[in-house]
Every structure is written in C-alpha cells, then in structure tokens.
C-alpha positions in Angstrom: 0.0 0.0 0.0 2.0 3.0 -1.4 0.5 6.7 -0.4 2.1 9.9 -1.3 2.3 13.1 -0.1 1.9 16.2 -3.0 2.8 19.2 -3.8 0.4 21.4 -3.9 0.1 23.5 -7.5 -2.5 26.5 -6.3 -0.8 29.6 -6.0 -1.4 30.8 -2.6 -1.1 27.2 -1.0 1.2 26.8 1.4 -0.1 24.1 3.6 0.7 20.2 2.8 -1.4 17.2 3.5 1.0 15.2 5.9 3.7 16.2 8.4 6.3 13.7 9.9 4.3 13.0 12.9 1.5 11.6 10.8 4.5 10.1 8.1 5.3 7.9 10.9 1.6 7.0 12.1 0.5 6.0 8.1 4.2 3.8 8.3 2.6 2.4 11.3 -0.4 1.6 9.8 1.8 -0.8 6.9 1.8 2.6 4.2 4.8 2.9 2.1 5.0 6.4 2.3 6.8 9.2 -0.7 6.8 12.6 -0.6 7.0 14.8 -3.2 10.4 17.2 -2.8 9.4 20.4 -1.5 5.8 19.4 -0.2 6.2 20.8 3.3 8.8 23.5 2.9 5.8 26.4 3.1 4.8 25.0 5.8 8.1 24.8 7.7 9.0 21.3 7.3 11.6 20.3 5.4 12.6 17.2 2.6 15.1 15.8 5.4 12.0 16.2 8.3 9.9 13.5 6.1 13.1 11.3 5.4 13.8 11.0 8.7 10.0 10.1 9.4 10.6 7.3 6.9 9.1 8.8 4.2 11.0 8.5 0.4 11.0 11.7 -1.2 10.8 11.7 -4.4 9.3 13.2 -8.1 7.8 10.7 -8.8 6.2 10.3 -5.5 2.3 10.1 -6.6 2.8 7.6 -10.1 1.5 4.5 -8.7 0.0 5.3 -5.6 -2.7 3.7 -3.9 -3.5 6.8 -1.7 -2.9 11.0 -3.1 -3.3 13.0 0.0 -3.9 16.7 -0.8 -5.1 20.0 0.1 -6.5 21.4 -2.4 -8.4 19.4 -5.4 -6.0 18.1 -7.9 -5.4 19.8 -11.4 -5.8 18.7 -14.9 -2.1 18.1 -14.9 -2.2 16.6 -11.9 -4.5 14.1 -13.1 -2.5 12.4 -15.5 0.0 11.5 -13.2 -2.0 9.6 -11.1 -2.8 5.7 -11.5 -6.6 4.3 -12.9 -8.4 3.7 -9.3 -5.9 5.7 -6.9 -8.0 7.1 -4.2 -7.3 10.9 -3.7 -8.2 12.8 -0.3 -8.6 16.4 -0.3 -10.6 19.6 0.5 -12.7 19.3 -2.8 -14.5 22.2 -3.4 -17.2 20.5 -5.3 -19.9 23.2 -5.2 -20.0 24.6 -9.1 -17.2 22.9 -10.2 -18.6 20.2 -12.4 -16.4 20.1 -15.1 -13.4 19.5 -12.4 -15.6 16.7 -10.9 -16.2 15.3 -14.4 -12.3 15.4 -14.8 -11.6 13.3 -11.8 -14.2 11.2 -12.5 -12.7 10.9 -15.8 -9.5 10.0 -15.4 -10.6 6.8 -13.1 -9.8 8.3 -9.2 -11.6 7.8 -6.6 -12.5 11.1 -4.4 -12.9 11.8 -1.5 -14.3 15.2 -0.1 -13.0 16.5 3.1 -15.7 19.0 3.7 -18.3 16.3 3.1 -17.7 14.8 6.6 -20.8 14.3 8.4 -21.6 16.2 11.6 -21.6 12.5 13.6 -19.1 11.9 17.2 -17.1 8.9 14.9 -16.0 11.5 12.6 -14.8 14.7 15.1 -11.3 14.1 14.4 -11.4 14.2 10.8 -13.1 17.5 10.5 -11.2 19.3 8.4 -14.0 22.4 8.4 -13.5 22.9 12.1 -9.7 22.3 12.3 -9.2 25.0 9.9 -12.1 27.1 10.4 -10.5 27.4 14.3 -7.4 28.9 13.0 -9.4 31.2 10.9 -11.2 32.9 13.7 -7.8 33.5 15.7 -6.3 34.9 12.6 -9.0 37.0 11.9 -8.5 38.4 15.5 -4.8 39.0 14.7 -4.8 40.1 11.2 -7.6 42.9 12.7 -5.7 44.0 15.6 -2.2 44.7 12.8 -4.4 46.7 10.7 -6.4 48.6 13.8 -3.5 50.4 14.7 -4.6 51.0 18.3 -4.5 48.5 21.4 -7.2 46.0 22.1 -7.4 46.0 25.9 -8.2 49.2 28.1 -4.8 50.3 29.9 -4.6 52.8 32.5 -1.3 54.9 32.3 -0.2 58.0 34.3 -0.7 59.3 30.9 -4.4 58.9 30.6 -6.6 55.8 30.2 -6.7 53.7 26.7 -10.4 52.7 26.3 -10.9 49.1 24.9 -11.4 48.0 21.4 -15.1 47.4 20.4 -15.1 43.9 18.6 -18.7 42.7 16.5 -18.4 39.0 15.5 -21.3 38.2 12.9 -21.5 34.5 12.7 -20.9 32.3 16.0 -19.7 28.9 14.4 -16.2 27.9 14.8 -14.6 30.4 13.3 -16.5 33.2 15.0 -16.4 31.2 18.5 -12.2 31.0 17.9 -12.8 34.8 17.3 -14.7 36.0 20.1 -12.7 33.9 22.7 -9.0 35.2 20.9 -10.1 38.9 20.8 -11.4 38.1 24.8 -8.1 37.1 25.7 -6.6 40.1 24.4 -8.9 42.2 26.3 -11.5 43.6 24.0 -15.6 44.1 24.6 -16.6 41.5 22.5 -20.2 41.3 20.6 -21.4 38.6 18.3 -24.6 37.8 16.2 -25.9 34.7 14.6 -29.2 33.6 13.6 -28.8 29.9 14.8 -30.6 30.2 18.7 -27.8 27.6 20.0 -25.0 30.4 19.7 -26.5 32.4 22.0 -25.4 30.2 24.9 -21.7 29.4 23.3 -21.2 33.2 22.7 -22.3 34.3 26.3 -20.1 31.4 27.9 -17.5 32.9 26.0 -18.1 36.3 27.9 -19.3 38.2 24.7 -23.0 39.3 24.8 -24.8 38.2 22.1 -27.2 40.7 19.7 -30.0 39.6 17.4 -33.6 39.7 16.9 -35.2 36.5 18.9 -38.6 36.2 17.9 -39.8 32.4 16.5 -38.2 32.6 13.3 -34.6 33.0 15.3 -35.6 30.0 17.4 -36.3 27.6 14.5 -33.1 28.7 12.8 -30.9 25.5 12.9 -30.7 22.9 10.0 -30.7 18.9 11.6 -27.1 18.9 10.4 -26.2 22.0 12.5 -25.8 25.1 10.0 -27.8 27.7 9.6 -30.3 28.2 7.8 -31.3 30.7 5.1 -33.8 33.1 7.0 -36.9 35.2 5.6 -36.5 38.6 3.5 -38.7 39.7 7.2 -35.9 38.7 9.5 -33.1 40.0 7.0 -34.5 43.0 7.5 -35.2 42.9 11.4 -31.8 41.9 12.0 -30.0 44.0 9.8 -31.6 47.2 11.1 -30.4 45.8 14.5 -27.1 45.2 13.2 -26.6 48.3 10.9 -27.2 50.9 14.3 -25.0 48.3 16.3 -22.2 48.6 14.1 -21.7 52.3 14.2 -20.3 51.7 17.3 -17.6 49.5 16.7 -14.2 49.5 15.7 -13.2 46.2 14.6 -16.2 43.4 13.3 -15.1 40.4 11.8 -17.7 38.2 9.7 -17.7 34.3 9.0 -20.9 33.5 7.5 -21.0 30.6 5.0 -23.8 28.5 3.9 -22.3 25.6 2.3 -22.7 25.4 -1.7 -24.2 28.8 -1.9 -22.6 32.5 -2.4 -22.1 34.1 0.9 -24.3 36.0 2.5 -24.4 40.2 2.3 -24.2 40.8 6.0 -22.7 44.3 6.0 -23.9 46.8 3.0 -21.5 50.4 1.9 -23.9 51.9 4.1 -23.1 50.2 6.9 -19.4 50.8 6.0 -19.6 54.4 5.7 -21.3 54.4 9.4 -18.2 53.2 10.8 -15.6 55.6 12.5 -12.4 55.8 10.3 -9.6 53.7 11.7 -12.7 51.2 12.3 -11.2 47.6 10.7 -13.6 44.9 8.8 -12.3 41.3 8.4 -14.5 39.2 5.9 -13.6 35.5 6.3 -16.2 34.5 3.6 -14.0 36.3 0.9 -13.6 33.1 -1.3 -17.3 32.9 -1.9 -18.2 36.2 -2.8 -17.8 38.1 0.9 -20.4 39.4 3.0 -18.8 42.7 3.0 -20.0 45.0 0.4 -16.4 46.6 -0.9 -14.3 43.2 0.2 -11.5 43.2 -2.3 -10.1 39.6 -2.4 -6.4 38.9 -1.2 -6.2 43.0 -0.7 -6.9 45.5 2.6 -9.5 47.7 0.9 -9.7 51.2 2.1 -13.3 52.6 2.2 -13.9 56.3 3.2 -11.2 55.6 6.3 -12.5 51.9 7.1 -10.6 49.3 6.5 -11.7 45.7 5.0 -10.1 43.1 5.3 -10.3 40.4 2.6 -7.6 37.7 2.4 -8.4 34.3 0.9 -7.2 30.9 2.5 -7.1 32.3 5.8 -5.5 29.0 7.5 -3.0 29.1 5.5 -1.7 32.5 7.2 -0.9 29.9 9.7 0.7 27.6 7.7 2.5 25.2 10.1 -0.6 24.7 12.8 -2.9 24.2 10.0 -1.2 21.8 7.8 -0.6 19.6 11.5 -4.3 19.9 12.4 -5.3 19.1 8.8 -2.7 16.4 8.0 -4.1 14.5 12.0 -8.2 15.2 10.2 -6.3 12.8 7.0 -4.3 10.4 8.9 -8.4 9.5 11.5 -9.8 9.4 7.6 -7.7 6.7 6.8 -7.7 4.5 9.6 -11.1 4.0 8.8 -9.9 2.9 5.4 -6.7 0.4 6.1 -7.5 -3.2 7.7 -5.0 -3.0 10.8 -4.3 -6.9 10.2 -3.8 -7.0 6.6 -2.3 -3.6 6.2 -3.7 -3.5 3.0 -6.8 -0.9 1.6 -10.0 -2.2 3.0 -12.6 0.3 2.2 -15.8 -0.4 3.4 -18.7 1.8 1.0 -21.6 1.5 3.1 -20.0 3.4 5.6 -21.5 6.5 6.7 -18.5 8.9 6.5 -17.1 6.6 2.9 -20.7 7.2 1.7 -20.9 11.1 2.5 -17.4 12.0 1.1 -17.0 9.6 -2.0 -17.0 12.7 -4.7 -16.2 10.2 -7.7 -15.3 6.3 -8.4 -15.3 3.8 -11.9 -15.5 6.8 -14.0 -18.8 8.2 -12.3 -19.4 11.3 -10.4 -21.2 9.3 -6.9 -21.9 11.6 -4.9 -25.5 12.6 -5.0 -25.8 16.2 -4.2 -23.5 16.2 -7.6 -24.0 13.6 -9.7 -25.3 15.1 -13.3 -29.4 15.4 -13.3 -29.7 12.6 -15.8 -27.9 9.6 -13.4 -29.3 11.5 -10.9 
C-alpha cells in the first residue's frame, strides 16, 4: 500500500497534506510512504524532516500510488499522473465545479471530499472544516488588531486611560467562536450575532454578549445537520436594522458567515461601512465565496472612506505550520477507517457512513448525490 504526499500546484497554498508525525503513524499503519520534494517546505518542514519520518522523497512520489493526500483538489495536470483507481483525499470544493468533478471522474480516481464529513461523534477528528475554520477565527483576531492600529485591551497609564477595542463577531460557528474567545483574551468588549438560537449560549459562555432579533423565526433557525439556515427577507430586515445601528459603534467586526454550496451572505452593506468611524477595521472571512462585505476586495486590505476591510483568501494558511498539522491528524483519523490494521492493506468499506458522505467520484462516475449530473441523478 503506497500513499504519497503532493505538492500542492494553487498559487497561494502553502499548507501540505502530511507532516512527519503523521508520516510515521500512516508507516505504522503498513503505508509505504513518498513525498513529493518540497511538499512541506511552506509549511516549515523540510525534505530531510519527512526522510527522517521514513518517508522516500521523491518526483515521482504520486505515479502509482494507492493513496494521493492533498489540500486542495488536484489539477488537470495533476490528473494524469495519477494511476486508474488511486484514491485521492482532499478539500474538494465541489460546489460549481462540475467540469473538475467530471475530470476526476474521468481520469478513473476515486474522491474523496473532506468537507463532506458528516456532523456525527465517529467523525470529530477528521473534520477538516472545524480544524481550519478554528485557525481562521484566531487569525482573523490578529490580522484585525495589525491593521487597527490602536490596542485592544483598556490600559490605564499616568498618561491617561486607553479605552478598549469594540469587537462585532457576525457568525458564531467555529470560526467566530475562535474569534470571540481570541479577541477576549486580548482584552477587547466582544459582541457577536448569529441567527442559529444555540450560539447564543456558546457566545455568552464565552463572555461576549450576544445581539440579534429573537422572535420564533430566530428560534427555528438551525438545519438537523447543524448550520444555519437561510432566514426570511422579514428577519433579514429585522436583523439587519439591529445590526446596521450596532455597528456604528464599533471598531473592529469580523464576519464568517457561509452557507455551504451557496454564495455568501451580504451581511454588511457600503452603508453600513460608511457608518463606521475611520480607523474602524472589517475582516471578511467569507472572501472566497463572494464576501459578506460589500467593498471586500479579495487577497487585498480595501480602504473605504477611512475603514478598512479586510479580505484575504485561505485564511489557514496564514498559519501555515498549525494548520497543515491539524489538517494532515483530520487525514491520517480518515484513513484509519480505510486500512485493515491486520492486513495492512486498503480495506474500504462503502456503506460506511463517512465513505458514503465523502466519496465525490469512483469507476469513471461522479457518486456523490448532491453532484452527480441530473440525468444519473
């Protein structure tokens, strides 16, 4: 059982799919482990860190493997080099992108989706969404408090008190939980929103106090898997009039709202912007699917009338080395589930409920069902 470690080919990647802590675990687990030279190196580790794991690093490191761990989805290119039935585990990023689903399928691999995982205990410790989401909110906090310019605690100096930073989180899953408790710990007055009724408890444990409109919509806002749901044009409206005099008032608010497979949602409008002090910061961690910040400028810190918004893309990987190490422990729990401990060999069992929810492709057909094409469907 051979599995290799890429490279990854996105511009703007710098996080790999294995480290040599989890080298040594798939070694354990009777892999043959290669690594592709120069896999790790953005992430801090270096060609002589997997060797001494065990691992052979080499070119040719993914032509006949049984097993492609990645990051991101591979490429066309990529495609070719990879043998008829090898199984390839990454963060997918199937929603829209049917003719790269099509090419996988294609080419013979078998796919596996990351982001698929089910919401279930069994599969806590592969969730990659989490893992990386976490280390999103704390960047957020950080990359904020660079561009604020001013200090986030209240300090009292014989020359004159510094009040504390005002910090809005809109969105209270992992992300904004991660964000609340960092910019807590660095001594702002932290307030957060989100329309799912469960948050309110997690933000307030947190310390923050929590601001939205809670009439019976609010409290039946909560998909069975755990997101949110889309809410009513009404309670758009209701909340956004709540949040739009709310947010005059503070100087740094950090967004992370997502609904998976759609656009992201328009949380703060130019309006809203323009009613913010200058010097006031905006972070918009839902850049890569359109923002929720109207003015968010991808990979760039947009000015806008003195307010500044934030809007870099693969967040996580501003923290390269902790999120390649969370995300290659999320692969290594994946495939345990995969590999027969007394054979050592590939035992992949299909009716599995976390094989079922991430298999994207396999035999030359897209299987998923949220993406197979309308007429196999």
């Amino acid at each position: 059982m051979k599995v290799a470690v890429a490279a990854e080919t996105e511009a703007g990647e710098p996080r790999v799919a294995a480290t040599p802590e989890t080298v040594k675990k798939l070694i354990g687990l009777g892999a043959e482990v290669a690594v592709e030279p120069g896999a790790g190196i953005k992430s801090g580790i270096l060609d002589a860190d997997y060797a001494a794991a065990g691992a052979a690093v080499s070119p040719a490191a993914v032509e006949g493997a049984d097993v492609v761990l990645k990051v991101r989805r591979p490429q066309a290119a990529e495609l070719s080099r990879y043998k008829k039935g090898a199984m390839v585990v990454a963060i997918m990023d199937p929603y829209g992108n049917e003719a790269a689903l099509r090419a996988m399928a294609n080419a013979g691999i078998v796919g596996f989706a990351m982001e698929l995982l089910p919401r279930i205990t069994r599969a806590q410790g592969m969730d990659v969404l989490s893992s990386q989401a976490n280390l999103a909110g704390y960047r957020a906090v950080i990359d904020a408090a660079a561009e604020y310019g001013r200090a986030l605690p209240m300090m009292m100096t014989a020359a004159g008190t510094v009040p504390a930073t005002r910090v809005f989180v809109m969105g209270a899953g992992v992300a904004g939980l991660q964000a609340i408790a960092t910019a807590r710990r660095l001594g702002a007055i932290v307030t957060a929103t989100d329309v799912r009724p469960a948050a309110k408890e997690q933000v307030e444990s947190l310390g923050a106090k929590f601001i939205a409109v809670e009439d019976d919509e609010f409290r039946a806002a909560e998909t069975a898997g755990g997101y949110a749901k889309e809410m009513s044009k009404e309670y758009q409206a209701k909340q956004a009039a709540l949040v739009a005099e709310h947010i005059k008032k503070q100087d740094i608010v950090i967004t992370t709202a997502l609904i998976p497979g759609r656009p992201a949602p328009r949380l703060i409008s130019k309006e809203m912007v323009a009613s913010m002090r200058p010097g006031s910061v905006i972070v918009d961690l839902a850049v890569e699917r359109g923002g929720n910040v109207e003015g968010v400028a991808a990979d760039a810190v947009a000015n806008v009338g003195g307010v500044k918004i934030v809007g870099y893309s693969n967040v996580p990987g501003r923290l390269a080395a902790t999120a390649s190490s969370l995300y290659a422990k999320n692969l290594y729990a994946f495939l345990e589930i995969l590999i027969d401990k007394k054979t050592k060999a590939l035992a992949v069992n299909w009716d599995d409920d976390i094989v079922k929810a991430t298999a994207l492709t396999r035999d030359g057909a897209i299987v998923h069902p949220n993406f197979k094409p309308k007429s196999a469907a």
